[in-house]
C-alpha positions in Angstrom: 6.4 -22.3 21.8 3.7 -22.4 19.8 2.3 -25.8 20.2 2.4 -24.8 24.3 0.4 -22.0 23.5 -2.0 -23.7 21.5 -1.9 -26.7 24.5 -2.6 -23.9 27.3 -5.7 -22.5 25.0 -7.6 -25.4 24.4 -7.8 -26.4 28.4 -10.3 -23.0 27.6 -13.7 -22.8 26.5 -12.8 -20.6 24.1 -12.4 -19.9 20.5 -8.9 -18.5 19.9 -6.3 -17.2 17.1 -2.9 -17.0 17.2 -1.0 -14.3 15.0 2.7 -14.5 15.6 5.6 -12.9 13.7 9.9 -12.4 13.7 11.2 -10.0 11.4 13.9 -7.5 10.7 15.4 -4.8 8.6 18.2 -2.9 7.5 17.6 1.0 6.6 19.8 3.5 5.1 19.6 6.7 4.5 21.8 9.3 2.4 22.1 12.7 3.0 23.8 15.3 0.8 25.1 12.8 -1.5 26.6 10.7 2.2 25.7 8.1 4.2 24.6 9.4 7.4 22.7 7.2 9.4 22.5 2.9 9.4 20.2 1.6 11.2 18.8 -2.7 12.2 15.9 -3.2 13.9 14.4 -6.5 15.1 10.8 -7.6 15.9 8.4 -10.2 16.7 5.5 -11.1 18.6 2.5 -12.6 19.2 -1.0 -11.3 19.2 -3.7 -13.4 20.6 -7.6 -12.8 20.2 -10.0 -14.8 21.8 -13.6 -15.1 21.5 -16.0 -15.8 24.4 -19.6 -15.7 25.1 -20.0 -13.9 21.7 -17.3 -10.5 22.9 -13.5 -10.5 21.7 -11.1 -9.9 23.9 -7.0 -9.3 22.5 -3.8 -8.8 23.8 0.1 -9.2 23.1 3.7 -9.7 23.8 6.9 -9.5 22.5 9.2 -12.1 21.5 8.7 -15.7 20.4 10.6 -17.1 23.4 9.0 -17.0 26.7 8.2 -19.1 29.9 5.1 -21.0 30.1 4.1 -19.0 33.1 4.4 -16.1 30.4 1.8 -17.2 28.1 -0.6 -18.7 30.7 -0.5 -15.2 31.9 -1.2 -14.2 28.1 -4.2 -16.4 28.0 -5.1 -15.5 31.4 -5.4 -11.7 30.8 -7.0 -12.0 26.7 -9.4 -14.4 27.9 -10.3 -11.6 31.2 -10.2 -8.9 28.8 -12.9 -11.0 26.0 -15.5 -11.4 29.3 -15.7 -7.9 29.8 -15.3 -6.8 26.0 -17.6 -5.0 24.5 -16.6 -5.5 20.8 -18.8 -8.2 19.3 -17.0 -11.6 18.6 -18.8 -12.8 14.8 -16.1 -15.9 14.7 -13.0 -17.1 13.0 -12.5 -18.5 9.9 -12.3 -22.4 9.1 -9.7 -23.5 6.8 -9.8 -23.2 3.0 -7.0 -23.9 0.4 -4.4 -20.4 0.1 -3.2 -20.0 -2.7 0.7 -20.1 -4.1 1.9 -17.3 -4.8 5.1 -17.4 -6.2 8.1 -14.6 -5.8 7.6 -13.1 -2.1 10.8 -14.2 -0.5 14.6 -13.8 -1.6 17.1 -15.6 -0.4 19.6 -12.8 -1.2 17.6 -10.5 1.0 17.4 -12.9 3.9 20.9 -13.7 4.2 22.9 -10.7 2.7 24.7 -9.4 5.8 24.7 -5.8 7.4 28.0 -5.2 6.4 27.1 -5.8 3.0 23.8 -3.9 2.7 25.9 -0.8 4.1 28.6 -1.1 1.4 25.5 -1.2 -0.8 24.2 1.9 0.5 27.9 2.9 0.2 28.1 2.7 -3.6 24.5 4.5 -4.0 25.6 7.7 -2.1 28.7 7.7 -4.2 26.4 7.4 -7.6 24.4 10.2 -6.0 28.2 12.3 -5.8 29.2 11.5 -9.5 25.8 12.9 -10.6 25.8 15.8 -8.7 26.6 19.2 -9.8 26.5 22.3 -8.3 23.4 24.1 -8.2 21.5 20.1 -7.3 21.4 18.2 -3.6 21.0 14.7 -3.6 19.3 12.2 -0.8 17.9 9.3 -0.8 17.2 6.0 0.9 17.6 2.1 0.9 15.8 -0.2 3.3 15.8 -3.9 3.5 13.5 -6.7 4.9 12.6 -10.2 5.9 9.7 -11.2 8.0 8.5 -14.7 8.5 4.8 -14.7 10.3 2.2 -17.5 10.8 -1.4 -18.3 12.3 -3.4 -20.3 14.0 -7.1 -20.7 15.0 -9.6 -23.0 17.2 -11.3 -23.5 14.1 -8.4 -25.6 12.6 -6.3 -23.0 10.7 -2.6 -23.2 11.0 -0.7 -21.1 7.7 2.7 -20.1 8.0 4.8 -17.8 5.5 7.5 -15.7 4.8 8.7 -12.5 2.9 11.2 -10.3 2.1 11.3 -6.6 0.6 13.7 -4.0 -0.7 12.9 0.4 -0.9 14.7 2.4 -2.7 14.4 6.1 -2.4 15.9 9.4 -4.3 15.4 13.2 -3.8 16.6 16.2 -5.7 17.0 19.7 -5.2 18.1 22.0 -7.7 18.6 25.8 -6.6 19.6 28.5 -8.5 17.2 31.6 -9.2 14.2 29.5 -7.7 14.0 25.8 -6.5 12.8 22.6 -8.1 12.6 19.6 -6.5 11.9 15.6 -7.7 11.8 12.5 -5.9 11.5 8.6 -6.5 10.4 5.9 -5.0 9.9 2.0 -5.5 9.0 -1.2 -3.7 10.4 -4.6 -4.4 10.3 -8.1 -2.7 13.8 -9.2 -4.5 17.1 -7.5 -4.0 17.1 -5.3 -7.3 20.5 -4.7 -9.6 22.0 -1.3 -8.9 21.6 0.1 -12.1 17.6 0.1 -10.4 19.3 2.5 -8.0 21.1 4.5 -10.2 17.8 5.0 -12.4 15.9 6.1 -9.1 18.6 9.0 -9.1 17.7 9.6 -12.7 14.5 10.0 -12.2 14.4 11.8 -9.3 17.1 14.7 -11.1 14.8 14.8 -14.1 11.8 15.5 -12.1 13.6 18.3 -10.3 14.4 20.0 -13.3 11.4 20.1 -14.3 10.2 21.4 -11.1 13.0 24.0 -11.5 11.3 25.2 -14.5 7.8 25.3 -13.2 6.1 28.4 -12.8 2.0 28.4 -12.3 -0.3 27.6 -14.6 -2.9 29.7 -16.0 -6.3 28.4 -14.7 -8.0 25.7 -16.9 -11.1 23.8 -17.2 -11.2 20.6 -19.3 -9.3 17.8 -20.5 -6.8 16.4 -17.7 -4.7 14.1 -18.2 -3.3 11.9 -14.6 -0.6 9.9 -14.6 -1.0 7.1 -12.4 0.6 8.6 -9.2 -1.8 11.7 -9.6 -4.7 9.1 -10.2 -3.5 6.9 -7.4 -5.0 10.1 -5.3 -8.4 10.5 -7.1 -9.1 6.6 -7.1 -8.5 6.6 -3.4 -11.4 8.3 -2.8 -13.7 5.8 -3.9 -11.3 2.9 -2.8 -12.1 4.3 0.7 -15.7 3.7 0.0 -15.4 0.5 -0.6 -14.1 -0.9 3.0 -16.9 -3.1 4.0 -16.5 -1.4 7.7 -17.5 1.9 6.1 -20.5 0.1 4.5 -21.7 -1.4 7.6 -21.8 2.1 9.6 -23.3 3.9 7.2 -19.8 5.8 6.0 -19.6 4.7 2.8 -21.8 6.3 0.0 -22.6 2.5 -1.3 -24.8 0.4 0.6 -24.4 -2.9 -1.7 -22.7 -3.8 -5.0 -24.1 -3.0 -8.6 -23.9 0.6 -8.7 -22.5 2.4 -11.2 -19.1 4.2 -10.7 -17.6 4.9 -13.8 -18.1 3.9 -17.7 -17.4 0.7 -19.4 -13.7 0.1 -20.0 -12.9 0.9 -16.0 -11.7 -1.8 -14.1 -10.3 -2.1 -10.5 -8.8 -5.0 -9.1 -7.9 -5.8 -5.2 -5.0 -9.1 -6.1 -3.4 -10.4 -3.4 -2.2 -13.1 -6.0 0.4 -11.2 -8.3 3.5 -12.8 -8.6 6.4 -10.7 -6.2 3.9 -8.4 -5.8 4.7 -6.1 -2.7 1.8 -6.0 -1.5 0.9 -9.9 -2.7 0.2 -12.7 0.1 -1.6 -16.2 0.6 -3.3 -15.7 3.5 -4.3 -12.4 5.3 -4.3 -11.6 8.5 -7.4 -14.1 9.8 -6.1 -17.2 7.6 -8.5 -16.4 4.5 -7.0 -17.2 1.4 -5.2 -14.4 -0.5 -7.7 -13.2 -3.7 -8.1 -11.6 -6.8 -10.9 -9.4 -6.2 -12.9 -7.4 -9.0 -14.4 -4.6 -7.2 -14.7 -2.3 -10.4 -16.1 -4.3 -13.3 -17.2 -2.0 -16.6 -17.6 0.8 -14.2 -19.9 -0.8 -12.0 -19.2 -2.3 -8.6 -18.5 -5.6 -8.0 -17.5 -6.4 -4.5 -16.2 -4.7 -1.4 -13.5 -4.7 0.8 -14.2 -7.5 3.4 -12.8 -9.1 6.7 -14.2 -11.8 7.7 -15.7 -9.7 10.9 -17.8 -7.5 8.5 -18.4 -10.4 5.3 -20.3 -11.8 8.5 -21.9 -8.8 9.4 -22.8 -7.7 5.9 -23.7 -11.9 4.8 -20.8 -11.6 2.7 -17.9 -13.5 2.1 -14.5 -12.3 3.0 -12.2 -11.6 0.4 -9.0 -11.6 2.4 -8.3 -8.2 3.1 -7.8 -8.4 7.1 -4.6 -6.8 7.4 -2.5 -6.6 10.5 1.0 -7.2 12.6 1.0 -8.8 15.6 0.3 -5.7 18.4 -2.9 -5.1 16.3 -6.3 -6.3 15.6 -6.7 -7.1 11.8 -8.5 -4.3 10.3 -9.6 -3.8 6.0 -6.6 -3.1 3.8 -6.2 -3.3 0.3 -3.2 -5.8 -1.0 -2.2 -5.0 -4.4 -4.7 -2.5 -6.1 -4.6 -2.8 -9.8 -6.4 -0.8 -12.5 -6.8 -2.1 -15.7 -5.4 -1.2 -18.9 -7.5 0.5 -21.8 -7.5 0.6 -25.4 -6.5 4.2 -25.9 -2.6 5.4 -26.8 -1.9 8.0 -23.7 1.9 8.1 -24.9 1.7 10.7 -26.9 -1.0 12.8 -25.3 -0.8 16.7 -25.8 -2.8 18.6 -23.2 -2.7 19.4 -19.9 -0.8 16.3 -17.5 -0.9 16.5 -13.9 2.0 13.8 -13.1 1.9 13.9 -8.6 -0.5 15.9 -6.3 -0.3 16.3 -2.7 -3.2 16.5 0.0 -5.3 14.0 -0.7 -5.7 13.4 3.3 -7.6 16.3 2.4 -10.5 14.9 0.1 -13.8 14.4 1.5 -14.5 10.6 1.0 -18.3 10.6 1.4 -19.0 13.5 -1.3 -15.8 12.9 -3.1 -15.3 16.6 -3.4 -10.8 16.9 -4.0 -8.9 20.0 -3.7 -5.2 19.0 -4.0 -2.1 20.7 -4.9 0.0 20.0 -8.0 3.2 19.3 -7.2 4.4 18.8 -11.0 2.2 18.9 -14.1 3.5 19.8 -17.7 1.6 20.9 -20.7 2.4 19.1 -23.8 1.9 21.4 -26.8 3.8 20.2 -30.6 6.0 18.2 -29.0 7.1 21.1 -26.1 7.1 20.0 -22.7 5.6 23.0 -20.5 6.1 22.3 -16.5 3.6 23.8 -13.7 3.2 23.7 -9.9 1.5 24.8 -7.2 -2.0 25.1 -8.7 -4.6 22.9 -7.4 -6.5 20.5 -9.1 -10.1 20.8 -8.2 -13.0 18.3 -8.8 -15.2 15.9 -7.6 -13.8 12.2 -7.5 -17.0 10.9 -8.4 -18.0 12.9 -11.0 -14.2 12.7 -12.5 -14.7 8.8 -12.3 -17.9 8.6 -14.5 -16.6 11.7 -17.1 -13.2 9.1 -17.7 -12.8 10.1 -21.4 -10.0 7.6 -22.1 -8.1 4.8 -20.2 -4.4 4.3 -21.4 -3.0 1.1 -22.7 0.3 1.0 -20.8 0.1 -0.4 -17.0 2.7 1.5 -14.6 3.8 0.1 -11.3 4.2 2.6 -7.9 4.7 0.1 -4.9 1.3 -1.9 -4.6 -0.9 0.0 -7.1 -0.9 -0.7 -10.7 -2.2 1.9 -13.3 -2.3 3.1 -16.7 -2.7 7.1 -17.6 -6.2 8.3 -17.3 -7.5 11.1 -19.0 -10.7 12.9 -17.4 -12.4 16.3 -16.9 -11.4 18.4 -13.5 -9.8 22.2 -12.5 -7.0 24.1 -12.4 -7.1 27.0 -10.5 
């Protein structure tokens, strides 16, 4: 079907692309320590853009099977749509070499059937039961998915590919005198052992009683140290900066690369290429190669985020971070965002840790002024582990990126971002 798209397009004089998709997914999800709710869902679809008299026009339908007088319509209506357009059409990209990038797809995940998955499911609400007790509720969820997506240009591209994926999800309440609460969560694109299961639960219960434990802090200026979820928050700020849209309108607080961001040792790292990495692929969503991409280099910046739309626009080139499914336009999205390791031993820090914030929705991206709430810390004082919540850690994202005091040695995964402990100067209050 394809092919007689491609056949009706080029009777055009048009430029066209072709992004087309089939995928689906099995999610679970526990409640109370029992299954309560399967669900499958299905997709697929094809999106269409076409470029004409230098204006884009796009459009869309579901399903991969359809009539020709279907996707003549299809043509019909994106080429109508690109002559009265009034987004600016820069061009596709022509072909380059993608890379391999091993570890995306499962075959396990692809062809385990429902009934199975459920039973799966099955077993982890009945780990959640035998770890219960009394005063702690447990929840939690499992999803599975395969998706197989391809596309095509005028310009000569034609990439296909294919992926699967696996979530696993665990929440814990403990109530007694107060409430604690913990959670989990972790991406995979291989069908993972359940004793991965069973840890999520672990780690989900020890977080919670922590939480349980955790009264406020006393307000603190100084030394803090983030574990990578908590820096996840503070690194977004700039990462938002970066998005070579933003540059191009004036959003971003960089106008071109070689500034200075943060001190030697810092390094950030946009890689597409990382073996099973969730969010690894070897083409993005225009047909540009997948790439590792240094956009923080010794503290000082590198490269953007690009498209190919605005590597045009900027006379850049695109490093393959046009993301998208098949009822949107690609957009700037980072793959797998990883910050390098450092040279100092965090493992044994004592001090002040904040370990997960919330509200970083919150954070103004221009002035990089944060204001987010702890939702666990601990001070670590001879060996003691002290928990806090509910104080907010105040700074400046900016200013906390160039004070970096220290940059752990051990890398941690959290779905697509990769990072060791930092340790910097911010507020509690």
């Amino acid at each position: 079907m394809i092919d007689e798209l491609i056949g009706i397009l080029e009777r055009e004089n048009v430029e066209w692309e072709i992004y087309w998709e089939k995928g689906r997914g099995g999610s679970f999800r526990i409640e109370r320590e029992r299954l309560e709710r399967s669900q499958r869902k299905f997709h697929s679809g094809i999106g269409l853009r076409v470029g004409y008299n230098g204006k884009l026009g796009f459009s869309y339908i579901t399903g991969l099977n359809h009539e020709r007088k279907a996707l003549e319509e299809l043509v019909k209506r994106t080429v109508k749509l690109a002559r009265v357009s009034e987004v600016p059409f820069s061009g596709f990209p022509t072909p380059s070499r993608v890379p391999r990038v091993d570890g995306l797809y499962d075959r396990r995940i692809d062809e385990i059937p429902f009934e199975e998955a459920h039973s799966l499911a099955g077993e982890f609400a009945a780990k959640m039961r035998e770890l219960k007790y009394d005063s702690l509720t447990l929840s939690g969820s499992i999803a599975l998915a395969v998706s197989n997506y391809g596309i095509a240009n005028s310009n000569g591209i034609f990439f296909e590919g294919r992926g699967t994926g696996m979530s696993v999800s665990a929440y814990a309440v403990k109530r007694g005198e107060r409430t604690g609460s913990g959670s989990y969560y972790q991406a995979y694109r291989s069908l993972q052992p359940f004793e991965e299961l069973e840890g999520a639960i672990q780690k989900a219960v020890e977080e919670a009683e922590l939480s349980y434990r955790a009264g406020k802090a006393e307000p603190y200026s100084g030394e803090i140290l983030l574990e990578p979820e908590a820096f996840r928050a503070i690194l977004g700020i700039l990462l938002e900066n970066l998005f070579g849209d933003g540059v191009y309108y004036g959003r971003s607080r960089f106008s071109k690369p070689g500034e200075d961001v943060a001190p030697e040792g810092l390094e950030v790292i946009d890689d597409a290429t990382i073996p099973a990495g969730v969010g690894s692929f070897p083409f993005d969503g225009e047909g540009n190669p997948g790439e590792r991409t240094v956009l923080v280099e010794d503290g000082v910046i590198r490269s953007f985020l690009l498209d190919e739309t605005y590597a045009r626009f900027l006379n850049m080139e695109s490093t393959g971070n046009a993301v998208r499914d098949f009822r949107t336009m690609p957009h700037i999205g980072t793959s797998n965002v990883v910050v390098g390791a450092g040279r100092d031993n965090l493992e044994e820090f004592e001090g002040v840790v904040v370990k997960k914030v919330f509200g970083e929705h919150t954070a103004n991206p221009v002035s990089g002024d944060f204001s987010l709430t702890v939702e666990l810390g601990y001070l670590v004082r001879g060996g003691e582990v002290i928990p806090f919540r509910d104080n907010m850690l105040v700074g400046n994202a900016f200013e906390f990126l160039r004070a970096l005091n220290a940059i752990g040695r051990k890398v941690y995964r959290k779905g697509s971002f990769y990072s060791p402990r930092v340790l910097g100067i911010a507020r509690l209050v």
